[in-house]
N, C-alpha and C positions, 0 to 999 in steps of 0.2 A: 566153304562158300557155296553158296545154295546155284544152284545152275541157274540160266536165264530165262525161265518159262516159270520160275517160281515167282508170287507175290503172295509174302506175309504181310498183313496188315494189322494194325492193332489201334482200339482205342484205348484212354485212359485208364486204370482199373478205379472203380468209383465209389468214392467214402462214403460207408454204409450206417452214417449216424444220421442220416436221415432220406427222405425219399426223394426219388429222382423230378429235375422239373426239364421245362422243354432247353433250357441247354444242353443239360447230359443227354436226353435224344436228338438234337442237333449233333453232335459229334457221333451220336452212334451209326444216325442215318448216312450220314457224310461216308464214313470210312465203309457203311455196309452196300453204299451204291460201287465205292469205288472197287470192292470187293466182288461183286456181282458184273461191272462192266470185266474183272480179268479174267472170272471163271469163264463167261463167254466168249473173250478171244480166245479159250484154249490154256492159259495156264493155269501152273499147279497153285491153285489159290488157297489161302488160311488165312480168315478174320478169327482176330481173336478180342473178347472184352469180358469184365471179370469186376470184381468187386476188392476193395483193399480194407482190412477189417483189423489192423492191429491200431497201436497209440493211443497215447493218452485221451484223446477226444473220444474214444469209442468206450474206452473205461470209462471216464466220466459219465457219457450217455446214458451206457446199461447200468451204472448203480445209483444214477437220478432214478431211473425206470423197476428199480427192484430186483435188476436181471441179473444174469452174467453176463460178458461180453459176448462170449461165444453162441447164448441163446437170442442175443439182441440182436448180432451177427444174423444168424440162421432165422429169424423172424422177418428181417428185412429185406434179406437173400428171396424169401422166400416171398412173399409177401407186394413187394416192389420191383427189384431190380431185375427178375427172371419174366415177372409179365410186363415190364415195360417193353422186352424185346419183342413179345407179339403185338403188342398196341401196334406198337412204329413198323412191322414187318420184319423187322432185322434177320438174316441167315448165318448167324456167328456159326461158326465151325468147334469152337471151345468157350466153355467159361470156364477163368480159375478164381478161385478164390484163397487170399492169403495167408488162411487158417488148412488150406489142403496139405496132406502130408508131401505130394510131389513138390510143391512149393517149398516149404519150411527147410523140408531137408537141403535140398541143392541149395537155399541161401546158405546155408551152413556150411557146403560144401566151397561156396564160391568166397566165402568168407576167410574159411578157414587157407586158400590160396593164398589171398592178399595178405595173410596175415605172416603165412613162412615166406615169402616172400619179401618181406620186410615193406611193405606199403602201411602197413598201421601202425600207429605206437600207441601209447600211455600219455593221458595229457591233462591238462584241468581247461576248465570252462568257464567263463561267468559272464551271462549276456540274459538281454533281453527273449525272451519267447513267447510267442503266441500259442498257445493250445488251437487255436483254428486253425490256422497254416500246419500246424507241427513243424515249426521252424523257427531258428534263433533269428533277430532282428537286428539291421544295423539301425543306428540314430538314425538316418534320413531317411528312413521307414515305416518310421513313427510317425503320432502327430497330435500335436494337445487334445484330451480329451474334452467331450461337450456335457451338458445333462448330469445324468447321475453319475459318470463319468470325468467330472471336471478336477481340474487338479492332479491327473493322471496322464501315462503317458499310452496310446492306444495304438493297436497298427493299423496302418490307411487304409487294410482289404476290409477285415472283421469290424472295425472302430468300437471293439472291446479291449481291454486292459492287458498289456503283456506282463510276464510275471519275470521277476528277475530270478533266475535259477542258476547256482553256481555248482560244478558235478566235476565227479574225475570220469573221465569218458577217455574211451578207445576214437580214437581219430583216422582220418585218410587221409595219406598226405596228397591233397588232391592237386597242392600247390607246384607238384614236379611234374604237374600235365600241360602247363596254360600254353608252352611255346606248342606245345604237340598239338592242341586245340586249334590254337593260332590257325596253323599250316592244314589242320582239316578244313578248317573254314573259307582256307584261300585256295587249295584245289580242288575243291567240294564246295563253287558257289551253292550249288543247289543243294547242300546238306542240311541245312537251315532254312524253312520258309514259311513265308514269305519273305521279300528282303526287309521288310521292318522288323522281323524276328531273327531275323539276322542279326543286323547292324547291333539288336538290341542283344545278342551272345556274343558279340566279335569286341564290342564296348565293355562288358562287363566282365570277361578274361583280360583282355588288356587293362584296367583296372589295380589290376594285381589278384591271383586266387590265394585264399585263405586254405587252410587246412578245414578238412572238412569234422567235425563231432560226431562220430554213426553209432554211440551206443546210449544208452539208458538206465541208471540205476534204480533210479527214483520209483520204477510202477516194475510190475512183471507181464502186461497184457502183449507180450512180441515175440519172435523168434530169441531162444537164448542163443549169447554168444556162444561158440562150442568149446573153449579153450577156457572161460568165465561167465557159469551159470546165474551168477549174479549179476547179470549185465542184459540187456533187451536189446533188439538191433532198432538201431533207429527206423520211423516207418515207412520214409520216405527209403532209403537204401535197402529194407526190404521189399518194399513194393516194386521198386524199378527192375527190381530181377527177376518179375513176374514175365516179361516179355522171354524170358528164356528157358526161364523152367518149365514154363507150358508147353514148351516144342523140346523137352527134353536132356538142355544143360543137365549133366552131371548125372544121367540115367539112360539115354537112349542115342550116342552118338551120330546114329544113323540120320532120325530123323531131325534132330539137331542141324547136321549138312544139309538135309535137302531144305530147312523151312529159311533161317538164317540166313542174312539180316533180317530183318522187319524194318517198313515202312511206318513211322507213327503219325498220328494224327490226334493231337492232343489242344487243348484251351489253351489262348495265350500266357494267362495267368501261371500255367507249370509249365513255363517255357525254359525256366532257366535248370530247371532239374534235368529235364530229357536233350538240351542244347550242350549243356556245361558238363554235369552231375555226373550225369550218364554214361555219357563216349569216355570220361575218364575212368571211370570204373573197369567201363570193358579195356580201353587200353591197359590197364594196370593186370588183368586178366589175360591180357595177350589174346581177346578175341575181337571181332570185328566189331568195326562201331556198327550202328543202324544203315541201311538205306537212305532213309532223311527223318528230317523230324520237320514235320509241316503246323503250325503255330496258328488254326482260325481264330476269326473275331469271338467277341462278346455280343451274346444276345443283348438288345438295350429294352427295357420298356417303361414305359414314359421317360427316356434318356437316360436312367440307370442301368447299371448292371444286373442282371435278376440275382434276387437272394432272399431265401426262405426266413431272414431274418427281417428284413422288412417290406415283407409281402409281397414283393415281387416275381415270385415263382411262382408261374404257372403248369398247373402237370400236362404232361403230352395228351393224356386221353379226355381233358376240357377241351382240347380241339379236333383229335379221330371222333368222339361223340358227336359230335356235327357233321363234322367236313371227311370222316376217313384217313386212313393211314394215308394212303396216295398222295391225297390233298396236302397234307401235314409234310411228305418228302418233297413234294412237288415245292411248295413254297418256301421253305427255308432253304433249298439246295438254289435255287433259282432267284428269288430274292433278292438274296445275299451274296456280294462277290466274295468266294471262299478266299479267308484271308483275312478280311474288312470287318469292323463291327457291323451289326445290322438292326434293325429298329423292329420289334413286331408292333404289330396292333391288329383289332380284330377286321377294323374296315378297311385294314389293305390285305386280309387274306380273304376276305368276303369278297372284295372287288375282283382281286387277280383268280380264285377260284371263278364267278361264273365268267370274266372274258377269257381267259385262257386254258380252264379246264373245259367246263360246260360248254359256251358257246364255242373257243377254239378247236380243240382236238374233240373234245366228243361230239359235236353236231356235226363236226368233217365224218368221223365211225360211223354215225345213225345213216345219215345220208347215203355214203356211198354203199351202205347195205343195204338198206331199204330201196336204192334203184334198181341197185342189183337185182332186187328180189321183184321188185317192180316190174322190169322192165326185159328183166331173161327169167323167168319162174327159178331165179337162185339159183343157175348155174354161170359158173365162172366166164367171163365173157374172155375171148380172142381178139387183140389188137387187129388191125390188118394195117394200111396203107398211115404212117406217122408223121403228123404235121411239125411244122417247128414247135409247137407248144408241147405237144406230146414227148418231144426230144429233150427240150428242157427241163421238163419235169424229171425224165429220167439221169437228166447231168445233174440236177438239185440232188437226188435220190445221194448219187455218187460222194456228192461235196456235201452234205451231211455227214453220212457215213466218214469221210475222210476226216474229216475237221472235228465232227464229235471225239472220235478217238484220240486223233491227238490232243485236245483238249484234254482228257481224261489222262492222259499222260504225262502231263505238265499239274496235276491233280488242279486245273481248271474247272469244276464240274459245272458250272453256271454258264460256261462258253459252251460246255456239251449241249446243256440243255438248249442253250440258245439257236446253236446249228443245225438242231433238231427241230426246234420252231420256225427255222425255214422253210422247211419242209411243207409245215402244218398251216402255214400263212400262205405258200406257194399253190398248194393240192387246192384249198378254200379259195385263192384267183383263179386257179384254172378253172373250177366249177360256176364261177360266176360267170368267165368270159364263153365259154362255151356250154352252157346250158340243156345238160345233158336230156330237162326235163321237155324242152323243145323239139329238141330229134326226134325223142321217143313217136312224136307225132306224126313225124313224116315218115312212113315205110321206105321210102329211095333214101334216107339217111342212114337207114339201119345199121352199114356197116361201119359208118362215124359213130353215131350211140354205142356201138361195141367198145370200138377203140376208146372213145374218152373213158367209158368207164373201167375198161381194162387196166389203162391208164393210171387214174384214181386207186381200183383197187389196189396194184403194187405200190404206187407210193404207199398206200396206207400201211400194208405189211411193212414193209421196212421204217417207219414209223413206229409198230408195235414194235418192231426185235432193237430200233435204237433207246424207244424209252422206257424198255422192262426191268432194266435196273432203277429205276427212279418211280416207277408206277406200275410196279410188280403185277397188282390184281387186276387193274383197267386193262394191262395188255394181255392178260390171260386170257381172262372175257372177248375180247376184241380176237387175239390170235381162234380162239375157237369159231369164231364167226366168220371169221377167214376161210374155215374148212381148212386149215392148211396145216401140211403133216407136223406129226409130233407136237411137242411143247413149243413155247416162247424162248423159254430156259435154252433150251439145248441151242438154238440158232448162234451162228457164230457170229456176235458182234460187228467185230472191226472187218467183215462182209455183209454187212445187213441189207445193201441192196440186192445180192444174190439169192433171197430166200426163194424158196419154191411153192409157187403158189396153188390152191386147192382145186377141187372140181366144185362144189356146190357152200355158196354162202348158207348158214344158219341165225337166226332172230338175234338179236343184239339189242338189249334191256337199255337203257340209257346210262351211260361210264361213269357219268356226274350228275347225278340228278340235282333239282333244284334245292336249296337247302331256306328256309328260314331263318335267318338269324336275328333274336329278341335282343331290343335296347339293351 
């Protein structure tokens, strides 16, 4: 058991048969803010996200493509899925990938347990499957096909054709976990969430579970079984044991303890893998389940789900090209109640970009530097004598800080954000009802003009050190402008009003400048 100052995190590992769009940076940015808020209160934090590169659907790809799989693999790795992490800022701590030797082996290793152990047998198969999913289908999973498709029986996610494939497969009995599930679920509200992702693993163990099929005869693109080289591991059971091999299952015990469990944070759509799949796996394993398995919505645009099959994926860097990484975290973390579906479109990130980047928080940054610099030749001003306004701003300061983090704790990050924009709606009243730009005028005010802007400027620091997980580069900018010691990074979070403020502000460029956006 990993001690309590640890948080591992992880997103999905993402099918590399084709290129990422703004959902898969939706989930990466989500788990790498929530990553970035624990490094800063001080724990041992590990993001981890990675790429899943076996099954059938990747052989397919690469020999549509002329390739092998493992060069289609390595072309997309390289190509997509490694610069999408700088597009969006992300600070993942590892990427694996499911062709790595650390990977392949420890499946085999973890396999080969289940196996003397008596969890796996010899079985046959005959059902419907999808090659998109990489998953057998029940009937009410299906659904009449349309088009060129008519007369066919199609699955409701892909609405392409499932193939009926009948195989002797190596199985899990995964059906001697459901009561053990059960009772994770009921002393472990919070093991599952949100509660719709809940209800929706607590309904389909009680159900009844199936034995699971985890191996593959038919292709050779997987991990071979170790015990039957003519056998492939299915890719889904190999991929899920990505969360472990990466910290070391089955080669590094050490670090194993310290990282273990991990926290996921995955699409609702592979809910029932990491809800159900999973925890029984590990139980069967005798190792700990997860932390939780947190289940966000589906990007929607124009009310679909996005999918690069019918043009609705958009890639993350059609929107950093305009608007910035920032903008890009800012909005879909804020948005969207984590959890919920959410809707994009371009004129409500246009709109919430200049009211709540540009004119909210960055015209509060321009302002209270530029008075500063105005109005003390940029040295740090001294509060003196603090009126109730003044007082309250510093109780705001406090109850931000307070409520963002716990917010973050409850992986609410849109309440973080929110508590944080009290702040920023608070600092921009204060400045209006007291008018620092009036004082300046009056010499016998002078020692008021100090104060309000001393005032201002700390709320603003603790402003930059609550929203540096979410707007990494605006608040570096900004903390340099601060003059105030060290990095943004290093500031301890869940204290952000006790930062330590500088001796002389420096020039500060505009955080959000104005953008264009063409019909």
């Amino acid at each position: 058991m990993a001690d309590a100052s640890s948080f591992y995190i992880t997103t999905p590992i993402f099918y590399v048969n084709d290129v990422p769009h703004i959902g898969h940076a939706y989930t990466e940015v989500a788990a790498d803010v929530l990553a970035r808020w624990h490094r800063q209160a001080g724990d041992d934090t590990w993001m981890l996200t990675g790429t899943d590169e076996h099954g059938q659907k990747i052989l397919r790809t690469a020999t549509a493509n002329g390739v092998t799989p493992q060069e289609w693999a390595d072309k997309l790795v390289a190509e997509a899925w490694v610069p999408l992490l700088e597009t969006i800022d992300v600070t993942n701590d590892d990427f694996i990938r499911t062709t790595d030797e650390r990977h392949e082996v420890n499946v085999q290793k973890f396999l080969q347990r289940l196996y003397d152990d008596g969890h796996i047998y010899t079985g046959e198969y005959e059902g419907y499957y999808c090659v998109g999913c990489e998953e057998y289908k029940q009937q009410s999973e299906l659904v009449p096909g349309a088009g060129e498709y008519e007369g066919q029986l199609v699955c409701a996610i892909h609405s392409k054709p499932v193939e009926l494939l009948h195989e002797k497969n190596y199985f899990f009995r995964m059906s001697a976990f459901a009561d053990k599930l059960l009772s994770l679920y009921e002393e472990r509200p919070d093991f599952v969430q949100p509660e719709s992702a809940r209800n929706e693993a607590v309904s389909f163990v009680k159900q009844g579970l199936a034995d699971l099929s985890i191996s593959r005869s038919t292709f050779d693109w997987g991990v071979k079984v170790p015990w039957d080289e003519s056998h492939v591991v299915y890719v889904w059971f190999d991929a899920l044991l990505n969360y472990i091999t990466a910290v070391g299952y089955g080669q590094d015990d050490d670090e194993f303890a310290r990282r273990w469990p991990a926290q996921h944070v995955i699409g609702k759509d592979i809910l029932r893998f990491h809800a159900v799949i999973w925890p029984a796996m590990l139980m069967a394993a005798g190792l700990e389940v997860p932390r939780g398995v947190f289940g966000h919505g589906w990007l929607l645009v124009g009310g679909e789900k996005m999918s690069k099959s019918k043009l609705t994926g958009i890639a993350p860097e059609q929107i950093t090209e305009t608007f910035g990484s920032d903008a890009f975290r800012f909005y879909f973390l804020s948005a969207i109640s984590f959890g919920q579906d959410g809707s994009f479109s371009w004129e409500d990130l246009a709109a919430r970009y200049q009211a709540e980047l540009a004119n909210g928080f960055g015209n509060l940054a321009s302002r209270v530097i530029a008075m500063i610099t105005r109005y003390c030749d940029g040295v740090v001003p001294q509060a003196s004598e603090l009126s109730a306004a003044d007082h309250e701003i510093g109780a705001i300061e406090r109850r931000a800080t307070d409520a963002a983090w716990s917010a973050i704790e409850r992986l609410a990050i849109q309440e973080s954000i929110a508590a944080s924009w009290e702040l920023v709606d608070a600092l921009n009243g204060y400045l209006t009802v007291e008018e620092p730009w009036t004082l300046a005028k009056d010499p016998h005010r002078r020692a008021r003009l100090e104060t309000v802007l001393a005032t201002a400027y700390h709320g603003l620091g603790t402003l930059a050190v609550l929203l540096s997980p979410v707007l990494p580069k605006a608040t570096a900018k900004l903390w340099t402008a601060l003059g105030a010691p060290g990095t943004v990074e290093e500031q301890r979070i869940d204290r952000a009003h006790e930062w330590s403020v500088g001796e002389r502000v420096a020039p500060l460029e505009a955080l959000f400048p104005r953008v264009e956006v063409s019909e």
